[in-house]
C-alpha positions in Angstrom: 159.6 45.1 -141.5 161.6 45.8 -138.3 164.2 42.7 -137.5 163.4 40.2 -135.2 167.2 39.9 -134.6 169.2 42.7 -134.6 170.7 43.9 -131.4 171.7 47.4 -132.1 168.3 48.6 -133.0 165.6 46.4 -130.7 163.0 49.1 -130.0 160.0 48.2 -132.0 158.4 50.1 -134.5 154.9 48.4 -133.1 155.9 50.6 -129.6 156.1 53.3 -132.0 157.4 56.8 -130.8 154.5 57.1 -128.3 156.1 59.2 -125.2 159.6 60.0 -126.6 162.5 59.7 -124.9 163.7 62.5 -123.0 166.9 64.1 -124.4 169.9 62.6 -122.3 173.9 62.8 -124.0 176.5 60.5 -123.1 179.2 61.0 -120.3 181.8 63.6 -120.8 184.1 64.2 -118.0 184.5 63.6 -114.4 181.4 64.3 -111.7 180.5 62.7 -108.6 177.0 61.9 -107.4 176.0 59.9 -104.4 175.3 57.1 -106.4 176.5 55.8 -109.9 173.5 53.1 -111.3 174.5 51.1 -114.6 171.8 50.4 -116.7 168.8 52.5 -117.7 166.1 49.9 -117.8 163.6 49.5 -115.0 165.9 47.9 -112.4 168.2 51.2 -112.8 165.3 53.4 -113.3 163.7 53.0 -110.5 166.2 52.9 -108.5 167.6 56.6 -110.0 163.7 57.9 -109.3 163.1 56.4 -105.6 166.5 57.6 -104.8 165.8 61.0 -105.9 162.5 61.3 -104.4 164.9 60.9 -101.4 166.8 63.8 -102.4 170.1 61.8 -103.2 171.6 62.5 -106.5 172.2 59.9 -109.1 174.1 59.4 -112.4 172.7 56.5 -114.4 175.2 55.3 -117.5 173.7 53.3 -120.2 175.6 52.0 -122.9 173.0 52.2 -125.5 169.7 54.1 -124.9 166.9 54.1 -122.4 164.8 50.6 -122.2 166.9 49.3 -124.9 167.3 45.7 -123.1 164.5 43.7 -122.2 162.8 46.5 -120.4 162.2 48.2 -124.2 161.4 45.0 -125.3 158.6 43.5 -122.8 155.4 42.4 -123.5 153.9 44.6 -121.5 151.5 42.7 -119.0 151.7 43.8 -115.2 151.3 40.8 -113.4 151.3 40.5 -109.3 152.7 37.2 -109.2 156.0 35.7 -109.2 156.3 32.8 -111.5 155.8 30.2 -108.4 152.5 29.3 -106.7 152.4 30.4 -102.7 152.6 27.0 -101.3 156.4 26.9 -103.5 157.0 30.2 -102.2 156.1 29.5 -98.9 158.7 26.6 -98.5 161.2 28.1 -100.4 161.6 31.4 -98.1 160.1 30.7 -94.8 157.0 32.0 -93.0 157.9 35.4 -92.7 159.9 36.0 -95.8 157.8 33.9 -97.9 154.2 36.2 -96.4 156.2 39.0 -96.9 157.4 38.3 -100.9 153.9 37.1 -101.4 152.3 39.9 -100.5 154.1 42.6 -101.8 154.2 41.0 -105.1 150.7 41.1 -105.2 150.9 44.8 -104.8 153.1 45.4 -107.4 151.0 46.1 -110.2 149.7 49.6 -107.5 153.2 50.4 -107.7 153.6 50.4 -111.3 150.2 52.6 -111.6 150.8 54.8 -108.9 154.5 56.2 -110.2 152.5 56.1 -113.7 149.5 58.3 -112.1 151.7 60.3 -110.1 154.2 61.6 -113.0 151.7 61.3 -115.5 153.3 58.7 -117.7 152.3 58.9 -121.2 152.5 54.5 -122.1 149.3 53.6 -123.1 148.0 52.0 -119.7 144.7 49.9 -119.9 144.2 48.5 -115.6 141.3 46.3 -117.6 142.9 43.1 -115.8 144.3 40.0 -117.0 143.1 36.9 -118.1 144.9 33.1 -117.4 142.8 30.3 -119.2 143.4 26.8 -118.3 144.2 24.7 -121.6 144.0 21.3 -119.6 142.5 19.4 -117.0 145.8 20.1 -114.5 146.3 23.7 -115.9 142.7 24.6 -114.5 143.1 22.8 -110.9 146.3 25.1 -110.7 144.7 28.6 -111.9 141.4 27.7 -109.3 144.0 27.0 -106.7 145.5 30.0 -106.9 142.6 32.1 -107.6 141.1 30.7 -104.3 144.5 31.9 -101.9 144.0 35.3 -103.3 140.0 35.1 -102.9 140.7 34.2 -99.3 143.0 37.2 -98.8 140.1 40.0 -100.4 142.3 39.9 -103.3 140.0 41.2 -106.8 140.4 37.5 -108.9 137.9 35.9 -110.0 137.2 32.2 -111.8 134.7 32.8 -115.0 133.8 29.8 -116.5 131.4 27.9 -118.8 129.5 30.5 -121.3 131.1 33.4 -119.4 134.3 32.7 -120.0 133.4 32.4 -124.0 132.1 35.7 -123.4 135.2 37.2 -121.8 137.8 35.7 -124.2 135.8 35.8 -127.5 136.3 32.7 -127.9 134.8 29.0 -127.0 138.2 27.5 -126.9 138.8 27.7 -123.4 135.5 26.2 -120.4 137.5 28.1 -117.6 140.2 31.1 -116.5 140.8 33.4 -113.7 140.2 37.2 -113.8 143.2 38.5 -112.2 141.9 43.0 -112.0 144.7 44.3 -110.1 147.2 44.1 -113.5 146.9 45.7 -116.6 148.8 45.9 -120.0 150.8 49.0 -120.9 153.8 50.0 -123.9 156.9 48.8 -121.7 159.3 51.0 -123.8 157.1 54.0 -122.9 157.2 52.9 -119.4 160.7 53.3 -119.1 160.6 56.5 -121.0 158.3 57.8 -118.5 160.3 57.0 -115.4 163.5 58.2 -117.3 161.6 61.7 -117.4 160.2 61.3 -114.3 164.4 60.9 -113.1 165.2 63.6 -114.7 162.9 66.2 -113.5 164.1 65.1 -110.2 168.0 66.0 -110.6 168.8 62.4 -112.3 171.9 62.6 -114.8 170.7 60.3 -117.1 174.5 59.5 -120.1 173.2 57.1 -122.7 175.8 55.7 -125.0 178.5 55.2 -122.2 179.2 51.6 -121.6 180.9 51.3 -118.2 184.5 49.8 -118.9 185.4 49.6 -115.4 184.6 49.7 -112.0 186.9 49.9 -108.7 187.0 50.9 -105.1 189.1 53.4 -103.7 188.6 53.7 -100.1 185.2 54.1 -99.3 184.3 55.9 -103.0 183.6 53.6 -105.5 184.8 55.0 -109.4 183.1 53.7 -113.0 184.5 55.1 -116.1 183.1 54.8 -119.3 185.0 55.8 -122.4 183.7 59.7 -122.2 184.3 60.2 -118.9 183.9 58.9 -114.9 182.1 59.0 -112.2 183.1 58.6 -108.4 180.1 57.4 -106.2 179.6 56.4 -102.7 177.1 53.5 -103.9 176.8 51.9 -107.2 174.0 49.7 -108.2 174.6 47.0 -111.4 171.4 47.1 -113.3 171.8 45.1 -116.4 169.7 41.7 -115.6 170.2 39.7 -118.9 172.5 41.8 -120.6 175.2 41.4 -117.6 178.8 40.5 -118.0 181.5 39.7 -115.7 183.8 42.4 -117.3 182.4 44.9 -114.0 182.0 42.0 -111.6 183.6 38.7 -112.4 181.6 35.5 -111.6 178.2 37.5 -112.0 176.4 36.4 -115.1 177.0 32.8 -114.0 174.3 33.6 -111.7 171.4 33.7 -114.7 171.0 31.8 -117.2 169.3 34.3 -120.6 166.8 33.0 -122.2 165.6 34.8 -125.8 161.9 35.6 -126.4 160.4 36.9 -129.7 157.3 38.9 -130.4 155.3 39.8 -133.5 152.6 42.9 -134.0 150.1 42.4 -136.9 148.3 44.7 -138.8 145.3 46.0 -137.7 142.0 44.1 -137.7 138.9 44.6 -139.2 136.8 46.8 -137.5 133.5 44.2 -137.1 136.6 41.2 -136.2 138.0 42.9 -133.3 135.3 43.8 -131.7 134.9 40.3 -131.0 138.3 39.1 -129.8 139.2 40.2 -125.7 136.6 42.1 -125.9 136.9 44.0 -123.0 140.7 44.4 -123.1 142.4 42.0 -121.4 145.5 40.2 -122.5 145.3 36.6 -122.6 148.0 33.9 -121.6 146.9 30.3 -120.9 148.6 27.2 -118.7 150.8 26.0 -121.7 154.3 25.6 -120.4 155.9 27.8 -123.2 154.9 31.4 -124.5 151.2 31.8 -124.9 150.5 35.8 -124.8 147.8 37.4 -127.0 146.7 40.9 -126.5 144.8 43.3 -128.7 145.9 47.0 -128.8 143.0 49.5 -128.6 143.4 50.5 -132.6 143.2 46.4 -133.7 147.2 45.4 -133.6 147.4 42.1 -131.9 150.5 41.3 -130.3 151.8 37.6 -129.6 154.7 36.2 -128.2 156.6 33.6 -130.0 158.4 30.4 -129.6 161.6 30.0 -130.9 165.6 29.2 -131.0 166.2 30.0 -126.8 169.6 30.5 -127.4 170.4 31.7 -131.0 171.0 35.2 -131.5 170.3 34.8 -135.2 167.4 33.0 -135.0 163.8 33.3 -135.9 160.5 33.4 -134.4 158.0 30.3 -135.2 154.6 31.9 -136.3 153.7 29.4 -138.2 153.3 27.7 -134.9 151.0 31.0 -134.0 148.9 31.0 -136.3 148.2 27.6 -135.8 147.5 28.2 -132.4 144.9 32.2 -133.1 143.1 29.6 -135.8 141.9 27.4 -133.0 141.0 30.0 -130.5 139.8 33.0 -132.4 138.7 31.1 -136.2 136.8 34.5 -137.1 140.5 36.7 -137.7 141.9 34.5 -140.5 145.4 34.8 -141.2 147.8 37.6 -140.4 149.9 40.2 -141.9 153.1 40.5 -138.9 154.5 43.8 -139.9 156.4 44.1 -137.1 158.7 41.2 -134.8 161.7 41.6 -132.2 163.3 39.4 -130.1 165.1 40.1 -126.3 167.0 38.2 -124.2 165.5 37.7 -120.2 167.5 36.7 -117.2 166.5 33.3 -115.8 167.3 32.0 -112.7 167.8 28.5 -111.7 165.3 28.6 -109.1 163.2 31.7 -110.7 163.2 33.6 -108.2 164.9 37.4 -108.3 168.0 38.0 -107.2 169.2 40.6 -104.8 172.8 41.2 -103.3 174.7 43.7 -102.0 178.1 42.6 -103.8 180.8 44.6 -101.4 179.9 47.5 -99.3 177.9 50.4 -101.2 177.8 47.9 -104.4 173.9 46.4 -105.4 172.8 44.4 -107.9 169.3 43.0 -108.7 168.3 41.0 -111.2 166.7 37.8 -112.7 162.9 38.0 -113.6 162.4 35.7 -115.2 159.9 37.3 -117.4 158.5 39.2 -114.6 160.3 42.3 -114.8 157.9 45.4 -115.3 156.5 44.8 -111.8 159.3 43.3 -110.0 162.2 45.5 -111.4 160.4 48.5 -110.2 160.0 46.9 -106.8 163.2 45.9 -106.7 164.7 49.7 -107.9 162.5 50.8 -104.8 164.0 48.8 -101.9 167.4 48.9 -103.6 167.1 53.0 -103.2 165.6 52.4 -99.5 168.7 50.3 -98.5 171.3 52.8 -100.0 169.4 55.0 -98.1 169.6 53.1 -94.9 165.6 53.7 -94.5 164.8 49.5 -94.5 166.4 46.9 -92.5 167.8 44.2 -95.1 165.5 42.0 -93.5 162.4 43.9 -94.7 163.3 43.6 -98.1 160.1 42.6 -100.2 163.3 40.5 -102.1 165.7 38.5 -99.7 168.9 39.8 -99.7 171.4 37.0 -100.7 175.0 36.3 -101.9 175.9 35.2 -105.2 175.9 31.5 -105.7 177.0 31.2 -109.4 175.9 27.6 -110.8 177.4 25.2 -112.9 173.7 24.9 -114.2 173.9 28.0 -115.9 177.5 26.8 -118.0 175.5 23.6 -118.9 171.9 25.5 -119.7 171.5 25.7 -123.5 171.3 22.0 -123.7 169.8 21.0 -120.5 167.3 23.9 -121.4 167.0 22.9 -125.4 165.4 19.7 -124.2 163.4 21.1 -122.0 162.1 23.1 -124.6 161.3 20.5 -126.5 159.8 18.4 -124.1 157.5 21.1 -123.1 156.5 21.4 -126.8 155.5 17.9 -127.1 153.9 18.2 -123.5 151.9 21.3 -124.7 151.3 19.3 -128.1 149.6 16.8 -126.3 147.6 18.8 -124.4 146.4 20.8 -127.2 145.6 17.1 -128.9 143.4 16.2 -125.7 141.8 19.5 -124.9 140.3 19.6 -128.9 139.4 16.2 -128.6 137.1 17.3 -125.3 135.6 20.1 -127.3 134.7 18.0 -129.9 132.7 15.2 -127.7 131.2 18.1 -125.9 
C-alpha cells in the first residue's frame, strides 16, 4: 500500500503512470532566460507554457519532480467557482473587480479543456459535469441560490431533484443537488505532466531536483541559484503555494495558512455494483462543511477524500469515518479494500481568496487556493505570463493584484483552525443526525 504520509514520494500509485513525465534533468551550470519560474506545479506550469506561447523563454526549477506538491496530489475535480458565493464576492472586491473574478472563474474549467484539447493531454478527462448535493435544509437554499445566479447568466447548471436526483447520484440519500456541466474530473498528476510537455515542446527548460537556495537582484536582472547551477532572469515568478518558505522571500508563507488533506483509492468494484453508483460519471461532493468528495473512475476505483489530523505531518486519514458515511449513501458497495491513500498539504488563505502580487519589480507570486487550484492555478499562470509580458493592464487581472499582508492569523492557525475542525464535525454530525431522521419519516 502507498503511504498516506510520506513526503518524498507523494505521487500516487492510484494516478498510476498514465501520461509519463517528460524527461527533464536538474540544473547544471549558468544560463539566462527571460524569465526564471520556481515551482513546476500548475501555478509555474502555466505560467512557463503561456509565456512561451508568447515566444519568451523560460527556465522552470523544481526541487523535486513535476506535480509533486499539491498539484500531483489533487483530487481532480474542475470546478468554476471560487470557494465564496457571488453576493460574498461581490462585496469583497467591488462591482467591477468582483463581475470580473466572477466571471472568469466561471470560465475556467474552458481553459483547463482547451490547453488539454489543444496539446492533446493524455489525463484521463471526463467533461461529464459535477454534482453538489444539499445534505441539509440550509445546504440546499445555498446550492438553489447559486444555481439560480448562474441560470440567470445562460450558465449550463441545473437543480435535479426528487426521483431524479436518486437517479443521477445512485443513491436516495440526497431529495436535491445542482448539475454544474461546465467542470469535469481529470488525473491531476497527468495534468501537470501534460502541460510540462506541452512547455517543453515550446522551448521550456524544465531542471527538476534543484531546489532554489537563493534569490537576489542585481540591477535590473534578477539571479536564483540552486545547488547545480544558476540562472539570471529579467522576471522571476515564486510558484510554490503551500509548499512556500520564506528562505527566497522572507515574510511570505505568513501569508497562507497549509492545511493537509488525505485521499484513499479502493479496489475496483463489482461489475453489476458500479454500474449503479454516479452512474453517469460525475463526482459527487455535498454541503458538509469538511471533505465530502466521492468519484468513481471509469474501470470501478472509487476515490474519496478524507478527514483527518489538519496539521500533522505524520498523521492518518479517518476512513472509518468514510465508510460510515459510502454505507449511508450508496448501502449496495459494502465495505472497501483502500489499496491506495496519500496525503498533501493546500495553501489556505485567511479570507480564501487567491493571492496575487508582484513582490519587487519583475518578481510574481501567486498562490493560495484553497482547494481550488486545477482551475485557478492555470488562470493565474495565464495572467501572470500576460503581465510579464506587459500585454494586460494590472487592473484587468481576472485575480486582483495586491501586496502581501502577512497575518498573525496564520502564526495562531493550528489551534484556532483545530477547533474549527471540530466544530464543523459536530455541525456536520448533526446534520447527518437530522437529515436520516427526515428520510426516515418520509
Amino acid at each position: 500500500m502507498s503511504s498516506p504520509i510520506d513526503d518524498l514520494c507523494p505521487l500516487s500509485p492510484a494516478y498510476g503512470d498514465h501520461a509519463p513525465a517528460p524527461p527533464t534533468q536538474a540544473l547544471r551550470g549558468d544560463r539566462r532566460a527571460d524569465v526564471a519560474i520556481v515551482g513546476a506545479g500548475y501555478t509555474g506550469l502555466s505560467t512557463a507554457l503561456h509565456l512561451a506561447e508568447r515566444g519568451i523563454r523560460a527556465t522552470v526549477a523544481e526541487a523535486k519532480e513535476i506535480g509533486w506538491g499539491a498539484s500531483g496530489r489533487n483530487f481532480g475535480q474542475v470546478v468554476p467557482y471560487l470557494k465564496h458565493g457571488p453576493a460574498e464576492v461581490l462585496a469583497h472586491f467591488g462591482r467591477e473587480a468582483g463581475e470580473r473574478l466572477i466571471e472568469e472563474t466561471g470560465k475556467g474549467p474552458d481553459l483547463v479543456f482547451g490547453l488539454i484539447d489543444k496539446y492533446a493531454i493524455d489525463c484521463a478527462l471526463r467533461r461529464t459535469g459535477l454534482i453538489f448535493a444539499a445534505h441539509s435544509d440550509a445546504g440546499r437554499a445555498a446550492i438553489e441560490r447559486r444555481t439560480e445566479f448562474w441560470q440567470a447568466r445562460g450558465a449550463p447548471v441545473d437543480m435535479v431533484t426528487g426521483a431524479d436526483a436518486h437517479a443521477l447520484i445512485g443513491s436516495d440519500y440526497y431529495d436535491a443537488c445542482a448539475l454544474e456541466r461546465r467542470g469535469g474530473t481529470i488525473n491531476p498528476l497527468a495534468y501537470a505532466r501534460g502541460l510540462a510537455k506541452a512547455a517543453i515542446a515550446l522551448g521550456v527548460e524544465i531542471c527538476t531536483g534543484s531546489p532554489v537556495t537563493s534569490l537576489a537582484r542585481a540591477g535590473k536582472e534578477w539571479h536564483v541559484t540552486t545547488p547545480g547551477g544558476s540562472v539570471t532572469a529579467d522576471a522571476v515568478v515564486l510558484a510554490t503555494n503551500a509548499y512556500m518558505t520564506d528562505r527566497l522571500w522572507p515574510g511570505l508563507r505568513d501569508s497562507i495558512i497549509p492545511v493537509r488533506l488525505y485521499q484513499a483509492v479502493s479496489r475496483p468494484l463489482g461489475e453489476n455494483v458500479r454500474r449503479t453508483v454516479l452512474p453517469q460519471g460525475q463526482p459527487l461532493t455535498d454541503t458538509r462543511r469538511l471533505v465530502s468528495g466521492v468519484r468513481l473512475y471509469a474501470d470501478g476505483r472509487m476515490h474519496v477524500s478524507a478527514d483527518g489530523p489538519a496539521f500533522d505531518n505524520s498523521g492518518d486519514a479517518d476512513l472509518s469515518k468514510v465508510a460510515r458515511r459510502l454505507e449511508r449513501i450508496f448501502p449496495r458497495v459494502g465495505p472497501l479494500d483502500w489499496v491506495h491513500r496519500w496525503a498533501g498539504w493546500i495553501a489556505m488563505t485567511t479570507d480564501q481568496y487567491p493571492r496575487l502580487h508582484e513582490l519587487a519589480p519583475g518578481l510574481w507570486t501567486g498562490f493560495g487556493y484553497s482547494g481550488r487550484g486545477i482551475a485557478h492555478a492555470t488562470m493565474m499562470g495565464r495572467d501572470i505570463a500576460a503581465r510579464v509580458a506587459g500585454a494586460v493592464d494590472a487592473t484587468k487581472l481576472v485575480f486582483p493584484m495586491t501586496q502581501p499582508r502577512p497575518s498573525l492569523v496564520t502564526r495562531v492557525a493550528p489551534p484556532l483552525i483545530r477547533s474549527l475542525v471540530v466544530y464543523y464535525r459536530m455541525r456536520d454530525a448533526f446534520d447527518d443526525a437530522r437529515h436520516r431522521r427526515a428520510r426516515a419519516r418520509s
